[in-house]
Every structure is written in structure tokens, then in C-alpha cells.
N, C-alpha and C positions, 0 to 999 in steps of 0.2 A: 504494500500500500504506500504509494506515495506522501512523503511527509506535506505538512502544511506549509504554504510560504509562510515568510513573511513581510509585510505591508510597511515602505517608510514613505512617509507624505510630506512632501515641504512645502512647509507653511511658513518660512518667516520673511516671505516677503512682504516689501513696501509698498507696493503701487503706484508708483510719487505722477503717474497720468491717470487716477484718479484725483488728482486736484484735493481739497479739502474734505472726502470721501475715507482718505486714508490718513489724514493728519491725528489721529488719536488709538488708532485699530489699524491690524495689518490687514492688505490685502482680503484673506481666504475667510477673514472676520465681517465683512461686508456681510449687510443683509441684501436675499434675492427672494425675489418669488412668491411672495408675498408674507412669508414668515419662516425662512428658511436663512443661512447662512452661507458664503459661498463653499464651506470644506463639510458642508451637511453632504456634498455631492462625490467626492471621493470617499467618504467615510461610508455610507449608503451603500456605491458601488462596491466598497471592499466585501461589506454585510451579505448583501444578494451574492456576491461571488463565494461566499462559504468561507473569506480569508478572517480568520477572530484573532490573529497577530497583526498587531499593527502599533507604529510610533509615529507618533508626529510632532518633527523637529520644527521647533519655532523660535525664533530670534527679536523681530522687530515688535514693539507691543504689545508682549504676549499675552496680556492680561484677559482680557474680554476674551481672548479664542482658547485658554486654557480655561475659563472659568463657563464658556459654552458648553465645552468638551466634556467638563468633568471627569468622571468617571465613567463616563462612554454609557450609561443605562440606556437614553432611547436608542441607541442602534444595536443594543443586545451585547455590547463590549463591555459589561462592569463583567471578567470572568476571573476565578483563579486558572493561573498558569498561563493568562493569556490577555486578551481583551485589550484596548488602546492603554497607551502608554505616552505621557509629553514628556517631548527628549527637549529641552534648550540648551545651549552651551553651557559647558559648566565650566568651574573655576579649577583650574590646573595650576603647576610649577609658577606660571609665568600669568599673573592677575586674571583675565576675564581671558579665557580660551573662545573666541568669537568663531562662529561660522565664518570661512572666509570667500566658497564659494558650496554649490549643490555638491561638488563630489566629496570638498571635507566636512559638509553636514553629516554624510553618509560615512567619510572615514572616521569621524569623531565618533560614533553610534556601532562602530564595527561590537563593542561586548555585548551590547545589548541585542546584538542577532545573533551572535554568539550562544547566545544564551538555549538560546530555541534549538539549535544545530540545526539549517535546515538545509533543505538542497537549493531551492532558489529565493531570490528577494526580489519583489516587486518595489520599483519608485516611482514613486506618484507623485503631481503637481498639485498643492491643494489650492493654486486659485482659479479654476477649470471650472465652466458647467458642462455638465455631461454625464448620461449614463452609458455604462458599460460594463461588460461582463467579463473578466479577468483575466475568466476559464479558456476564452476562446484564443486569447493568446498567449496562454502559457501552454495547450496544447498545441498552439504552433509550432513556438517554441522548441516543443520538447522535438515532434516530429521531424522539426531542419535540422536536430542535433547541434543547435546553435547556444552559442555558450552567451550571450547576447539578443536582444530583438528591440528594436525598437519602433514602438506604434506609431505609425502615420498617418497624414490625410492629405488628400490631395488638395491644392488649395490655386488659384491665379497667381501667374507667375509676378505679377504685379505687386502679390503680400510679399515677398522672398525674402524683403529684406527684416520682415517680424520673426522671420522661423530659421531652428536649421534646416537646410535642405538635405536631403538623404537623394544619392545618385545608387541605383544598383543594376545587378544583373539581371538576365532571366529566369532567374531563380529566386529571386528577392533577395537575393546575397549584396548587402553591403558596398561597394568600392569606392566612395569618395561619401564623405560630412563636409558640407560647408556652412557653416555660421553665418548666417544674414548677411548672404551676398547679393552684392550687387547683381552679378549675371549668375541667374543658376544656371543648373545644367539639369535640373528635375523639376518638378511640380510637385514632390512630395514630400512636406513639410512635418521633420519630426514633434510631436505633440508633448513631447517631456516626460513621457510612460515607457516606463521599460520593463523588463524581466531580465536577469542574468543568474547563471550558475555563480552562488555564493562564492565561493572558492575562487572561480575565475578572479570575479571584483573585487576581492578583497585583494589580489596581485595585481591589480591595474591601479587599485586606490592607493597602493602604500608608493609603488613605483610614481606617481601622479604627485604623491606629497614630498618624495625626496627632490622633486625637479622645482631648485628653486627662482625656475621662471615661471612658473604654469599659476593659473587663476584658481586652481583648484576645482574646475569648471566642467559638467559632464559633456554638454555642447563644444566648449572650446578646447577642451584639453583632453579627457578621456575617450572619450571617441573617435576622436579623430587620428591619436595615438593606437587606438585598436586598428584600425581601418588601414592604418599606415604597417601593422604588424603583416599585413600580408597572408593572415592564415585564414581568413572566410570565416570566421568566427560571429561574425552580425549580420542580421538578415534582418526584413524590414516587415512588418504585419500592416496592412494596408486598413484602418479602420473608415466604414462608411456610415455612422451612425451619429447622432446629435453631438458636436463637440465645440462647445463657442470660446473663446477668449475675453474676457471681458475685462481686458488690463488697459482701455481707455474709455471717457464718458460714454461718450457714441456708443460704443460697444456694449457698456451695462444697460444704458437706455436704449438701444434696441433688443438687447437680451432679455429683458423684462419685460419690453411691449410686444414680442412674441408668443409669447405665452395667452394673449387675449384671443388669439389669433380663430377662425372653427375649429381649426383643427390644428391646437398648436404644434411646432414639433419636437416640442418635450410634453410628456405627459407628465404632470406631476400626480396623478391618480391613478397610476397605473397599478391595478392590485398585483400584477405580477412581479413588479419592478418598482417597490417601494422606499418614497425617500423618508429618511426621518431626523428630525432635529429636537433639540432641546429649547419647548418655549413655554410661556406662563398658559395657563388656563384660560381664555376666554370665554362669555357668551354666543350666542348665534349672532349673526351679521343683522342689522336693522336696517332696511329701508324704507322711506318714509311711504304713506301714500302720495303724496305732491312732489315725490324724487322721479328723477329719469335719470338709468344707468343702461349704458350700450355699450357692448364690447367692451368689457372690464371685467377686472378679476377681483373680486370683494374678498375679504377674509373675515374671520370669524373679529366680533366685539367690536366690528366696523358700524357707522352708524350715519347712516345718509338720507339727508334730507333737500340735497341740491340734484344738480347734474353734474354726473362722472361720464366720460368718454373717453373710449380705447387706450385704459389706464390703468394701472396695480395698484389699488389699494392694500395696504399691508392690515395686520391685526391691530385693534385699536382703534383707528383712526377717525376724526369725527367731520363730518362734511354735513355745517349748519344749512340752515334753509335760502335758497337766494344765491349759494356757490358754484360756481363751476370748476371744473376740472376736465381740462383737455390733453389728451397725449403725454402724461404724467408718471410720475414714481413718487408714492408719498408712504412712507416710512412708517412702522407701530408709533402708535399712539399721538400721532400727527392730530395738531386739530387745526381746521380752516374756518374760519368763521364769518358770518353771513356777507350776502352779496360780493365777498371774495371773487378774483377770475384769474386761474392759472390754467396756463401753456406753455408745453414742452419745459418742464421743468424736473427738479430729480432733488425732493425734501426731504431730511433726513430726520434722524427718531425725534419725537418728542417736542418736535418744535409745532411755534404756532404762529399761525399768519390774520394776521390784525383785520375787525371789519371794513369789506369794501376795495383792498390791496389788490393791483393789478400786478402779476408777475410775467412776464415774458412777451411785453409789448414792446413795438418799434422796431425800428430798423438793427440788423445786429452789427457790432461794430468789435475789432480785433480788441481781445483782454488786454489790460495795461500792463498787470503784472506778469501773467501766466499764457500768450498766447495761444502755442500749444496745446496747451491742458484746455481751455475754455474759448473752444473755437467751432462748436457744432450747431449755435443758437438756442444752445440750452440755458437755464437760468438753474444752477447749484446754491439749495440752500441746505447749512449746515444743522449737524444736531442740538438738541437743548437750546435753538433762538428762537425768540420772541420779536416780531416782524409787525410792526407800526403799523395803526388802521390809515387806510386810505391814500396810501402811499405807491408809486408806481414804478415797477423794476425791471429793466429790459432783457435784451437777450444776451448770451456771452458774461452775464453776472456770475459774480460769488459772494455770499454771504457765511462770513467764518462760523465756526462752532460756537453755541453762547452769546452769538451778541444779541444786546438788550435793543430796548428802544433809543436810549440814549447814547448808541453806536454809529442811528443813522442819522443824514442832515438832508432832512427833506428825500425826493425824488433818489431814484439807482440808476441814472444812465446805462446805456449798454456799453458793455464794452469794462466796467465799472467794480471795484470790490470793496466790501463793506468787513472790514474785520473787530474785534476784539479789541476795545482800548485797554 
């Protein structure tokens, strides 16, 4: 009987093109989907695929994502002998031993797989939405006799320079990794999911860590040193099933207004392929009689009395009478309050928008501070603020975490960022 793998997930990234989204929480701690988290989605997938070993190395903020985690009970991981496990850097010879990139997250954790003795390790990306089943590539895996795989997807030659790209043969065998390049030579973009024969990786990690030019880096340095071994050791598993990237605005707010969709294409009710998180108790969702909601996704102890459109509603949230809400992302326990009118916007927990506030009017114009990041004519409001009645905010805004009334002066131009005095 084959042993169980075991599951490492990295989670301690930043997201720094999620803008003010990631200023207090990493990445994989963002909330999705109405009342979900974004590492509810590897943690899930590891569950459905039978995998109950599992750690999950986190660095940046780990607070909020270790205390979501817990003890792993809603996905069935509170286990002896097994069950999730948070790996952060820990304190060695030399002060704070930091992660310094994904392969020494993985060579700092070698005892902790150790532990399990198994034959292979799964590495997972935990800031991914996506389901997938484990199983079907670690039987490939097994089948190529490959001491390595790594899952793919096909993607426009156009993204190349987001991903690595994976060149192979007719076999799916491996022969060139290139790092977000400019000209690839494939279309098929490594997704940050692997399988390797333990044993293998632990001799590519320690070799990886004496090299002291290497970033310590799976994409940059380990793989591409395999591929250059010349023995056909890595072979490529072609995955066709939901797999988003949500590591800029645009991309969360379209990932989340996918899901409104008839037929979205994630199911998150899928009794077969069930996701599960850690969240508080709600009531059922209220809508008023004098509310109109189309194409939206309500969640439970949600409570509407305006109009929502083609928008997430998270759990919590309170949408007074007189509001609207267009093409939106608005956070648990968000409240909007009467004659309100937001568009294309993306609110985060907790906060509340004053009576009669106009969000995401006018012409959009490039961010001052953060072009980049806040350049899709979305309007970014943070967690824990409080958002002035009758006040008007364009497109291309940011409003920081926590700020009060006495944060803003008058009107938010587009273009415009309101922080934290």
C-alpha cells in the first residue's frame, strides 16, 4: 500500500499588487467567495484528495491565517499523527532564520516531512483559487517514473511573462524552464504545484542551498538546475480544470464576479467536491420585500433592503433601503447605508459607507501613489473604515484601512488616496 504524501503549502506571501488588500494579512488570508478565504482552496483540495498531512509554511502576517487555520477542525485536519501543521520560520544559531525563497521554505521544513517518512511530497501554492484532485497527478507521476512533475496550464503567450514557462517533449518530459520570459518557447505555464520523490528533493534542496548565488527559488533555481541535469527526471501534467491567479485587483474582482455567473465555473456547492472554511455562525440571508437582487451571490446574515447587481455579497453585510450596488465585492459585515450608490468597487470587512456616498463615479484617472496597483477603475476600500455621508469617490481610489471621517476632506477625486492620519 502506498504511503500517504505529504502536503506543504506556501502561504507566506505578500501580494504587494493587491494594493491595500494585503497591507495587514498575507496574500492566501484574503477573503473570496463570499465567506471563504483564499488557502480554504488548497486546504479543501488537499481534504477531497484523501492527503490529512499537511504544513503550511507562512512568513508575512501570519496572524489572521494561522488563527483561521487553527487546528485544521473544519476540513477534518484537527488529527493525531497527522492533520495540518503551521511551519513559520523559526529562530536558529543566527537571530530570525527567515524564508528566503519557496525552495528554502521547503529546505527549512525538511524534519518535519521527515517525520512522516514518506515517498513523495506535494507543494502547493496557497494563494490559488482552484479545485483539484491530487490523485490524478500523482498517478501520473508515478506512471512516467518521474522523480518530479510539474502541473501546468496552458495559458496566451501574451501572460509568459506572469509564469514559468515549461518547454517539453513528446512525452511530457521536461527540457527547458524558463522564468517569465520575454519570448517563450511554450504556452505552458507552470502553476507552482508539484509532486517529487522525497529523497530526490531533499538532494536538489541541500545542493540549491550550498550554491551561494541561487535565490533559493523553485522556478528560478531548482528546476531549472534539474532540467539542466540532463537525466529526464521532470515531466509536465497538463491540468484543464478551474485554476485563477488572483495576485492583482482585476484578477480578484473578476474572480469573484465569476462566480455570479448561470453557470459559474467554480462551483462552490459542489456536494462532491466540497470546500470548507473556518467562519462564525450566521442567520439566513434577509431580503427585503422592496429589495431587487440580480445576478448576485448573497451569503448567509446578509440583509438587503436596496439593489445589488452582479455582485458578492459576503456574510454579514447590510445593504439599507435606497442603496445600490453594482459590479461589487463587499466584505462580512460591511454595512452600506441608505441611498448609498456603489460601482465597481472591492470593500473590505467591516467597514461602513456613510448615507447617500457615491463610490466609483467619473472619469478614471492614473493613481498618484500606486499606478500599477490601482489602475483597472476600481475604487479599493479598506477594512475597519468609516466612509463620510454624502460624499463622492471616483475611480482608481484607495481608501486605507481604518480611516475615520476625519481622514477625508470633502470629495475623493479619481485617481486619489485617502489614508490613515
Amino acid at each position: 500500500m502506498r504511503k500517504q504524501p505529504v502536503a506543504l503549502i506556501l502561504a507566506g506571501g505578500q501580494g504587494r499588487r493587491l494594493g491595500l488588500l494585503t497591507d495587514e494579512i498575507a496574500k492566501p488570508a484574503i477573503p473570496f467567495g463570499g465567506k471563504y478565504r483564499i488557502i480554504d482552496f488548497s486546504l479543501s483540495n488537499c481534504v477531497n484528495s484523501g492527503i490529512h498531512n499537511v504544513g503550511v509554511l507562512t512568513q508575512y502576517r501570519p496572524h489572521l491565517l494561522s488563527r483561521h487555520i487553527g487546528i485544521g477542525r473544519p476540513w477534518d485536519l484537527d488529527r493525531k499523527g497527522g492533520g495540518v501543521t503551521i511551519l513559520p520560520p523559526f529562530t536558529g544559531m543566527q537571530a530570525s532564520d527567515w524564508y528566503t525563497g519557496t525552495a528554502n521554505a521547503v529546505f527549512q521544513n525538511t524534519e518535519f516531512v521527515d517525520d512522516f517518512n514518506p515517498e513523495l511530497v506535494v507543494i502547493l501554492s496557497g494563494d490559488h483559487v482552484y479545485g483539484m484532485d491530487y490523485n490524478e497527478m500523482i498517478d501520473y507521476h508515478l506512471s512516467k517514473g518521474a522523480k518530479g512533475t510539474i502541473v501546468c496550464m496552458r495559458v496566451p503567450l501574451s501572460e509568459s511573462r506572469r509564469f514559468g514557462m515549461v518547454v517539453t517533449d513528446f512525452e511530457n518530459r521536461v527540457i527547458d524552464f524558463q522564468e517569465k520570459p520575454e519570448k517563450p518557447r511554450s504556452d505552458l505555464a507552470s502553476l507552482g504545484i508539484y509532486v517529487f520523490d522525497w529523497d530526490f528533493l531533499k538532494e536538489r534542496l541541500l545542493l540549491d542551498e550550498e550554491d551561494p548565488n541561487s535565490d533559493n527559488d523553485f522556478g528560478k533555481n531548482v528546476l531549472p538546475r534539474i532540467v539542466e541535469e540532463e537525466a529526464g527526471d521532470l515531466f509536465s501534467f497538463v491540468f484543464d480544470g478551474y485554476w485563477r491567479d488572483v495576485g492583482t485587483l482585476l484578477s480578484y474582482w473578476k474572480a469573484n464576479l465569476e462566480l455570479v455567473r448561470p453557470i459559474p465555473p467554480l462551483n462552490l456547492h459542489d456536494p462532491s467536491w466540497k470546500y470548507y472554511t473556518q467562519t462564525q455562525e450566521y442567520p439566513p440571508a434577509f431580503v427585503g420585500t422592496d429589495s431587487s437582487v440580480r445576478s448576485s451571490l448573497i451569503n448567509e446574515g446578509s440583509e438587503i433592503s436596496g439593489t445589488v447587481e452582479n455582485s458578492v455579497v459576503f456574510q454579514g453585510v447590510k445593504i439599507r433601503k435606497g442603496a445600490v450596488v453594482k459590479d461589487s465585492v463587499l466584505m462580512s459585515d460591511t454595512v452600506i447605508e441608505q441611498d448609498a450608490y456603489i460601482e465597481k468597487a472591492i470593500i473590505g470587512e467591516r467597514t461602513k459607507i456613510g448615507e447617500g456616498t457615491r463610490i466609483g463615479s467619473g472619469e478614471p484617472k492614473s493613481h498618484k501613489l500606486a499606478p500599477d496597483v490601482y489602475s483597472y477603475g476600481l475604487a479599493v476600500i479598506g477594512s475597519d473604515a468609516v466612509v463620510p455621508r454624502g460624499i463622492t469617490i471616483g475611480k482608481n481610489v484607495s481608501i486605507g484601512n481604518r480611516c475615520r471621517k476625519e481622514d477625508f476632506e470633502g470629495d475623493v477625486d479619481s485617481g486619489e488616496a485617502v489614508l490613515k492620519k
